[in-house]
C-alpha positions, 0 to 999 in steps of 0.5 A: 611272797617274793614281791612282798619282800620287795622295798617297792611294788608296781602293779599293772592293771589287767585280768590278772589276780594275786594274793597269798594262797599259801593256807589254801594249798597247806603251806605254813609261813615261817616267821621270817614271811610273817614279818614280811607281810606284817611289814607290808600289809596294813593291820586292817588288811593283814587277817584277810590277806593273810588268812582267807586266800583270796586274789584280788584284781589289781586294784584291789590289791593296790587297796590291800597293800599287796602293790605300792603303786599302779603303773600304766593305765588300762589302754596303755600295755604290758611294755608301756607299763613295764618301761614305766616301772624300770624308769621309776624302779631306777629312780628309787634305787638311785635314792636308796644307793645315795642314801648309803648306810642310813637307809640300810639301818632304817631298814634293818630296824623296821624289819628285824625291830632291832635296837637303835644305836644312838651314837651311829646316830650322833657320830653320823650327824656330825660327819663332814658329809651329813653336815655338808648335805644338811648345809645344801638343804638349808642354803636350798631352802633359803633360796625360795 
């Protein structure tokens, strides 16, 4: 529950199995974790992962939607694998952290489905910042 709480996650091949047990030992899931793994699981998946217990391989899991993205490969190990998923763990962060209020209001809204509020909208893409990083994009753009 708590890696599908996460905005992204890596997976590693190996032996290992992974899954939502929580039926199979008795605990029921509060609201707040069924929306979690409704948000995540894709709604062809989310009976079985949700319902039936099973663990799945690695890859299995990549294909379910347990893992967003699978890291390493199946000679390299665990810390190869696991320094390639800080790198790109660091990278990600960074872009969520630049892209400040928004992304935290997009986030809000996919995840507790609330209102949107047009005028954070407007007064956001009318702010000297937007309008200076929108400007670098189309002067990017013109460019190539």
């Amino acid at each position: 529950m708590l890696a599908l709480a996460s905005d992204y996650r890596y997976g590693m091949h190996g032996m290992h199995r992974m899954g939502l047990n929580e039926m199979a030992i008795g605990i029921d899931l509060p609201p707040d974790m069924l929306s979690i793994i409704s948000h995540s699981i894709s709604r062809d998946n989310l009976f079985e992962v949700a319902t039936q217990c099973k663990m799945y391989t690695p890859k299995e899991a990549l294909n379910k939607g347990l893992i967003n993205e699978m890291v390493g490969n199946r000679f390299s190990g665990k810390k190869k694998a696991t320094s390639q998923a800080l790198v790109k763990a660091k990278k990600l962060a960074e872009f969520y952290i630049s892209a400040g209020e928004p992304f935290v209001r997009l986030k809000q809204s996919l995840m507790r489905e609330t209102d949107f509020d047009y005028q954070i909208l407007i007064d956001n893409w009318f702010s000297p910042s937007t309008q200076a990083k929108v400007k670098s994009v189309m002067s990017s753009l013109n460019k190539k």
